[in-house]
N, C-alpha and C positions, 0 to 999 in steps of 0.2 A: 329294646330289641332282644330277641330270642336266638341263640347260637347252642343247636344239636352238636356235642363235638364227639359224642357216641352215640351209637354207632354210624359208620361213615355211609351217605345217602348210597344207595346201589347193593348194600353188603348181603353177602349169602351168608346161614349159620345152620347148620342141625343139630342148635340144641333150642328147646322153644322155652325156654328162662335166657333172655338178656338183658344185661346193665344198658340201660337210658341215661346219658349224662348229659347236662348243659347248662349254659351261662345265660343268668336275667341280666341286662346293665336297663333303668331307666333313668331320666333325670328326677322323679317322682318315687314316694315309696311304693314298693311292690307290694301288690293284696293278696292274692292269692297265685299262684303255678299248675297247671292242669295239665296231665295224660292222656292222648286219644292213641287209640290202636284200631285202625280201621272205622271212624266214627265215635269209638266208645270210649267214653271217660273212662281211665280205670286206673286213676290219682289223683287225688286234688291234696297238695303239699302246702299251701299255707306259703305266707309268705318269706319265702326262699331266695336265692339270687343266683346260690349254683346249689349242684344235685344231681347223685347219681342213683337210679332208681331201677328195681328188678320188674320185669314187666314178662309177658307170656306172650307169645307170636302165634300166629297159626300156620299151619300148612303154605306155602305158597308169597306170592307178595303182601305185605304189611304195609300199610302206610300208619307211621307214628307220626304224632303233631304235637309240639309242646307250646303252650297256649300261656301267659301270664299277660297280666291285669293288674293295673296299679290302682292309685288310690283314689286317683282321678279322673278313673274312666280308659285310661289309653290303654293301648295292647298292643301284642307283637307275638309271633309264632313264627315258628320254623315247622317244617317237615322234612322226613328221609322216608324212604322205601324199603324195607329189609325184606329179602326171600327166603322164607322157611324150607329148607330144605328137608323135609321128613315127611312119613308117613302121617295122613291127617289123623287125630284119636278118634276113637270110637265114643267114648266118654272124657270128659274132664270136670272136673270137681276142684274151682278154687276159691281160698275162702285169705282175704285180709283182714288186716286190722291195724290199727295204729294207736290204739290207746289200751292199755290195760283193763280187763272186763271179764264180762260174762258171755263165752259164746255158743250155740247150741247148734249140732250141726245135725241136720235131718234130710236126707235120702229117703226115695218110694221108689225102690226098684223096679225092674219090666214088668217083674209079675203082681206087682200091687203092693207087696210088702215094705213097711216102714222100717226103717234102718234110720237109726240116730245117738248121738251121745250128747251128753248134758252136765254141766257137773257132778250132779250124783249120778253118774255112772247110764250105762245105754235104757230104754227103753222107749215107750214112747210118748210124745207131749199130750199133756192134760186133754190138748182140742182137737185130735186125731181119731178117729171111731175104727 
């Protein structure tokens, strides 16, 4: 079973970064724990059994769904509803990661131009014209 115990189903916020937290219990080991924000994966934690996790809202109602999966196939999710209470962006640029690495971040702005950083420092990738 899946138990959302943040944030509470209905809640209003205007800030669009909030803590997701919840409890796995199965009688199997758990595989994997999954994030959906309005349809879209945007976690997959590994096998976890509680977890509080930073996640991005948009504008408006949210539906968050936390999804785990045991070892044997079985499952169990919860959803809540959260309302964004803010101006929707114009743009948003977000970038995770969870393991230590190499990450290269590349933007094409309205007018065409590439915008990027790399570890040695900004320009632009090798396969870009």
């Amino acid at each position: 079973s899946v138990d959302i115990t943040s944030p509470a189903d209905g809640a209003s916020t205007a800030e669009r970064f909030i803590g997701v937290s919840a409890t796995i219990a199965s009688e199997d080991a758990i595989q994997i724990v999954r994030i959906y924000v309005n349809g879209r994966m945007v976690a997959s934690l590994g096998a976890v059994e509680t977890f509080t996790e930073t996640i991005i809202i948009n504008s408006g109602v949210n539906q968050i769904r936390v999804e785990a999966i045991d070892v044997n196939g079985g499952s169990g999710e919860d959803t809540v509803a959260v309302n964004g209470n803010f101006a929707p962006a114009d743009i948003r640029v977000t970038q995770t990661w969870s393991a230590p690495g190499d990450l290269d971040t590349w933007l094409v702005d309205p007018l065409g131009r590439h915008r990027g950083w790399t570890p040695g420092g900004p320009g632009l990738p090798d396969n870009v014209a």
